[in-house]
VMD Tcl script that draws the C-alpha trace (Angstrom):
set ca {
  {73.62 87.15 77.31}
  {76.78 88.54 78.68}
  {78.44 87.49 75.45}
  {76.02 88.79 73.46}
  {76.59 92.44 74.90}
  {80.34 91.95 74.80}
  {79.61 91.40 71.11}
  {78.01 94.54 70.14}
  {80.35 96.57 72.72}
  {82.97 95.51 70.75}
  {81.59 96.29 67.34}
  {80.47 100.03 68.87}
  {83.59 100.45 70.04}
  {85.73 100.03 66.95}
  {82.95 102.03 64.63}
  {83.28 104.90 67.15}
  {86.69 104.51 66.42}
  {85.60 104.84 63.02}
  {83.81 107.81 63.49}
  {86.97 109.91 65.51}
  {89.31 108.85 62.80}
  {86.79 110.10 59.95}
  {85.95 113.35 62.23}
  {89.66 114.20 62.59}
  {90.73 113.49 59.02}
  {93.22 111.28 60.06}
  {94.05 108.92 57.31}
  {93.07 111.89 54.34}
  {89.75 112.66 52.42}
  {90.60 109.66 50.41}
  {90.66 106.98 52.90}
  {87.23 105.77 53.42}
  {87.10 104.95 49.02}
  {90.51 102.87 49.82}
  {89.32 101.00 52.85}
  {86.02 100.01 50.84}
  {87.74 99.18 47.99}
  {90.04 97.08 49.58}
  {87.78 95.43 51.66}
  {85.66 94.89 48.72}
  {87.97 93.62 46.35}
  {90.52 92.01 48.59}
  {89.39 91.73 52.61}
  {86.23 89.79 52.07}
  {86.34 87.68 49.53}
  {89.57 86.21 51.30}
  {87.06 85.74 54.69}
  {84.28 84.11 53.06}
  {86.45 81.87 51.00}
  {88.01 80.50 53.64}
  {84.59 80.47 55.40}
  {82.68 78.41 52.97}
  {85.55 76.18 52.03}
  {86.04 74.97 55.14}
  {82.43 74.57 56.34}
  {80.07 71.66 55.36}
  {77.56 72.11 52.59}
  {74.87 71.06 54.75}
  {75.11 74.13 56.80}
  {75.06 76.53 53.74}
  {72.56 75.40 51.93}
  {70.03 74.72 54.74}
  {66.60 75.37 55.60}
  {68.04 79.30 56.64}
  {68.50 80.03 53.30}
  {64.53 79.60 52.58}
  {63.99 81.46 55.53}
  {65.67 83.99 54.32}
  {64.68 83.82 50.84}
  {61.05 84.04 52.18}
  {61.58 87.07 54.61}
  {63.09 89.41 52.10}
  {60.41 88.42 49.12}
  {57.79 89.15 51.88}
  {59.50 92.30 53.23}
  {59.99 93.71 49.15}
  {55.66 92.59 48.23}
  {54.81 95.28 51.30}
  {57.05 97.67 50.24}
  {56.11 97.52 46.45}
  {52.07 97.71 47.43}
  {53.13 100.74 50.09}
  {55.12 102.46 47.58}
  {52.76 102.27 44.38}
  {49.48 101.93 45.61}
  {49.88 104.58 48.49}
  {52.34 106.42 48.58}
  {51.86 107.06 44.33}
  {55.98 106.62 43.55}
  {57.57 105.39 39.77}
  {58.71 102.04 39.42}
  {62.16 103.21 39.69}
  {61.68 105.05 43.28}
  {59.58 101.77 44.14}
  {62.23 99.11 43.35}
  {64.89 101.20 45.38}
  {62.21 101.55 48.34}
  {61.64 97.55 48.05}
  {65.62 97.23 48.08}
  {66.14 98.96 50.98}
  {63.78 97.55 52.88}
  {64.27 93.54 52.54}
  {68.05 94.17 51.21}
  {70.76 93.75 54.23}
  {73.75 94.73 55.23}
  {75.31 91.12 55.21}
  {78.86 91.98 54.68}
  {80.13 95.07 56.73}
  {77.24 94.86 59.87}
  {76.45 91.26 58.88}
  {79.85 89.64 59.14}
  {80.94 91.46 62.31}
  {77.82 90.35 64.06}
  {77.84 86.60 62.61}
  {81.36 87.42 63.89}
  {81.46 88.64 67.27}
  {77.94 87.88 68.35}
  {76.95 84.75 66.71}
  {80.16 82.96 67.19}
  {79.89 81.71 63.57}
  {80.23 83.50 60.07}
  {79.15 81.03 58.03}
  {75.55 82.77 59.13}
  {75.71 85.09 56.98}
  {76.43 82.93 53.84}
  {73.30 82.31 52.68}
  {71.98 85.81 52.55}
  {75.10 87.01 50.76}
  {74.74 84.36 47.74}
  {71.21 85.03 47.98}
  {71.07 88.93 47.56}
  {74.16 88.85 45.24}
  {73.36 86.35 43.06}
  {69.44 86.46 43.28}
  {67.55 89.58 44.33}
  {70.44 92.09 43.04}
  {70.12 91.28 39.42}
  {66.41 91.03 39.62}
  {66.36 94.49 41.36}
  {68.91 95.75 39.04}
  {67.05 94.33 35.67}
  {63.91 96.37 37.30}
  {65.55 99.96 37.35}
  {67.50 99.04 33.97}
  {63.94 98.84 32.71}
  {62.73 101.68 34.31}
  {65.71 103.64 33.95}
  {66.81 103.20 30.69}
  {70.16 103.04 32.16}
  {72.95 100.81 33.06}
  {74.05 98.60 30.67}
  {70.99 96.46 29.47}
  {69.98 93.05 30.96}
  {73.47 91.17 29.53}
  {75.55 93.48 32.26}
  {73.02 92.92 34.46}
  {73.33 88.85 34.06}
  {76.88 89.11 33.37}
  {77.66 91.73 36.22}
  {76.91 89.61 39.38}
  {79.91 86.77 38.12}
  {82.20 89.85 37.92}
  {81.65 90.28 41.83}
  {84.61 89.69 43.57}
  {83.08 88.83 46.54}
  {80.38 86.28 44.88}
  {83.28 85.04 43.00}
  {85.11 84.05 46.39}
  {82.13 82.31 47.61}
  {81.31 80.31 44.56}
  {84.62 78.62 44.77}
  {84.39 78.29 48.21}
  {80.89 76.77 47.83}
  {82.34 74.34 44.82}
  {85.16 73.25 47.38}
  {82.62 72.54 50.12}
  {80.45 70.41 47.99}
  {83.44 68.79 46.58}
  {84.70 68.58 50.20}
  {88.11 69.31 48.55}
  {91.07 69.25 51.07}
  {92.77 72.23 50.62}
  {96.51 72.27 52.13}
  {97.10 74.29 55.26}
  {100.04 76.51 53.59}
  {97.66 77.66 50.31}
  {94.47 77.98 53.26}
  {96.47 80.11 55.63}
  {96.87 83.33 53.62}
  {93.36 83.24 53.02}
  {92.49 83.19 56.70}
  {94.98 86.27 57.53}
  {93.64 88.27 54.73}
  {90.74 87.75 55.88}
  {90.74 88.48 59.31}
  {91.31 91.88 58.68}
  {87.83 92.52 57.10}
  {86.26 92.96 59.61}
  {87.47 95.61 61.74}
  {88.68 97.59 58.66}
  {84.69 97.36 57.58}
  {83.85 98.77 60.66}
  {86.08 101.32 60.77}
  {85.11 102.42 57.32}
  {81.34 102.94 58.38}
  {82.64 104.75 61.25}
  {84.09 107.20 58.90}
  {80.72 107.28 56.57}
  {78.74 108.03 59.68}
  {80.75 111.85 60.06}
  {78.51 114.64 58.75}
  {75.75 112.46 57.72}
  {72.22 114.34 58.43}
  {69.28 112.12 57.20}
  {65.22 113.12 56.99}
  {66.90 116.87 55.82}
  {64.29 116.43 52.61}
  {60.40 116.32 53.45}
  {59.23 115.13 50.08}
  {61.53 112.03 50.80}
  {60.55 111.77 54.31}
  {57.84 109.19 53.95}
  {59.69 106.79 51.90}
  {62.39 106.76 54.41}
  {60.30 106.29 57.37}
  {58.24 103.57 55.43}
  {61.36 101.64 53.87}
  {63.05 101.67 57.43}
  {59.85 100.54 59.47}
  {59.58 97.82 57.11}
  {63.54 96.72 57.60}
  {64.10 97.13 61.23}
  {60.19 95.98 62.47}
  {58.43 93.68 59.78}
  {61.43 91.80 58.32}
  {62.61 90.44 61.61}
  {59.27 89.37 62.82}
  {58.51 88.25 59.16}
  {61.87 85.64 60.00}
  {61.25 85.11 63.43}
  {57.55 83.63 62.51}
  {58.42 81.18 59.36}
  {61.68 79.62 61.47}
  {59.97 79.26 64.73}
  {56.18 78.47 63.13}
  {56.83 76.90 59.83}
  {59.82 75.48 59.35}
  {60.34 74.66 63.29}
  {63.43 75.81 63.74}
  {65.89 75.35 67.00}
  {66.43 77.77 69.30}
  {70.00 78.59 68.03}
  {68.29 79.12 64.32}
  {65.85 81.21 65.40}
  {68.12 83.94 66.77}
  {70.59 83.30 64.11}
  {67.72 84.34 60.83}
  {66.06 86.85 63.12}
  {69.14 88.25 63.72}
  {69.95 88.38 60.29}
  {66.13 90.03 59.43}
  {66.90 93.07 61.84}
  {70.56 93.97 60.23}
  {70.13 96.98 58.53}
  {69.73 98.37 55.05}
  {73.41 97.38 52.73}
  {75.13 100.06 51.39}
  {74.69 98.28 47.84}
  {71.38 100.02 47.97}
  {72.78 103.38 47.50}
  {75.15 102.53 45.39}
  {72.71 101.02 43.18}
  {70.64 103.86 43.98}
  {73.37 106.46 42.21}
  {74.00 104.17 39.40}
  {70.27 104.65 38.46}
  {69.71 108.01 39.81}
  {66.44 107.12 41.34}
  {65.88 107.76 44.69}
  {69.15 108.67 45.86}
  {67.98 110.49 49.00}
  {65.30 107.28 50.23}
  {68.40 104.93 50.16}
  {70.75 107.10 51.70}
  {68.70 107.88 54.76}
  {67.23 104.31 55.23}
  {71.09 103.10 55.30}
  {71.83 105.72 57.70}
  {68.91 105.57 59.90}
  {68.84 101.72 59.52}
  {71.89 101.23 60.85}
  {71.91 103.49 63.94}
  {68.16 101.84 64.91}
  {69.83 98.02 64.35}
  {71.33 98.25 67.22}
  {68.40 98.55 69.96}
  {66.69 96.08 67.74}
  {69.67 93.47 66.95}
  {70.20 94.15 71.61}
  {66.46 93.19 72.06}
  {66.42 90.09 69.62}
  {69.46 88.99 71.68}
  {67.78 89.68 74.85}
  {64.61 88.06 73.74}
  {66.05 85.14 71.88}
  {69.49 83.83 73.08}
  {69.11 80.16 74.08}
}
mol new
graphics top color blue
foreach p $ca { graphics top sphere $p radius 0.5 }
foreach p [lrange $ca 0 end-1] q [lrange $ca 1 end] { graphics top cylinder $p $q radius 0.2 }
display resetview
């Protein structure tokens, strides 16, 4: 358990960081979209290709990526019947409620926790291919329909491949299951790129989390509190219950996909959120407020759960 604490005291500590250097303007009111960017486009895709590449197919494709698969199609059938059938909301506003509330934050919270607190980032894996490759487009085909914006459905089938990140793991994932030796000199670069992701990710949300001020809109308030109940309570239990009860899990993979259930809304949400301009305040707030109450929750799962 000690470990566990060192873990997130290490991942507070460099997103206060994060937070100083943002407050002070440091680095310029431009260096928060270079950080992302880079991380995005250069950081991560190095980290989880040499992640995937190196690990054994077995352990990506694996009964945790039903688990997972199962939690977040759960999670998004409660927040669809919430959002339409109570709360009265458009399709639109209803597909970016469902998103941010079985949609995690697998790269910049998710990594650093497989990271630090996990002990292995291959965790996160699964839930990256799945969201990127499966639930994204899906989502995204939804509010093109409903929107009448963003490209049609060939961007939206096309657009995932264009991904750098889901790029990176595909090859990684075609080297694993090709169990492809790859020589140490062309592997090595990969693996000091990548280490840098994750403290610059961190840092970055530091940054984001200056001058934020969620909830400020009451007609939005329900949505927020509804789509971040549903992330940070129901999700995790939802994955705690089908790896311990159904698919009879170990210990070890219990706290790994519960873990995983109780990260936080991604910031894709948003983003996808201002592409479609629908419901830009919900998914702002549930990232923000998602994030800040993933912490107590990700502590007790650790407390609770840690073999």
């Amino acid at each position: 358990m000690g470990g566990v604490l060192t873990g997130f005291a290490i991942i507070g500590a460099i997103i206060a960081a994060g937070y100083v250097v943002g407050r002070t303007g440091l680095l310029g009111p431009h260096a928060q979209f270079v950080m992302s960017r880079l991380a995005f486009f250069v950081l991560m895709p190095c980290l989880l290709f040499h992640t995937i590449a190196t690990a054994h197919i077995e352990t990506l494709l694996s009964p945790m990526l039903w688990v997972s698969l199962v939690s977040a199609v759960t999670v998004a059938v409660v927040a669809v019947l919430v959002f339409r059938l109570v709360l009265r909301r458009s399709l639109a506003t209803t597909t970016v409620g469902a998103l941010a509330s079985g949609y995690v934050n697998a790269n910049n919270i998710g990594l650093p926790v497989a990271v630090y607190v996990l002990g292995q980032a291959t965790a996160v894996v699964p839930v990256i291919l799945l969201q990127l490759v499966v639930l994204a487009p899906l989502a995204l085909t939804v509010l093109d329909a409903a929107t009448a914006n963003g490209g049609g459905w060939r961007a939206r089938v096309v657009g995932p491949f264009r991904n750098p990140i889901i790029i990176a793991s595909l090859v990684g994932l075609v080297c694993s299951a090709l169990r492809l030796e790859i020589p140490t000199p062309v592997l090595e670069p990969f693996a000091l790129v990548g280490a840098a992701a994750v403290p610059l990710v961190l840092l970055s949300f530091g940054m984001s989390l200056h001058g934020a001020a969620p909830l400020r809109d009451r007609s939005t308030r329900p949505d927020v509190l509804v789509a971040s109940g549903l992330k940070l309570i129901l999700m995790p239990a939802v994955a705690y219950v089908f790896a311990r009860f159904v698919f009879g899990l170990d210990d070890e993979d219990v706290l790994v996909l519960t873990t995983l259930g109780a990260l936080p809304a991604a910031q894709n949400v948003f983003n996808y959120a201002q592409r479609y301009r629908a419901a830009v305040p919900v998914a702002r707030d549930v990232v923000l407020i998602t994030t800040v109450g993933s912490v107590p929750v990700l502590v007790l799962v650790a407390a609770l759960l840690h073999p």
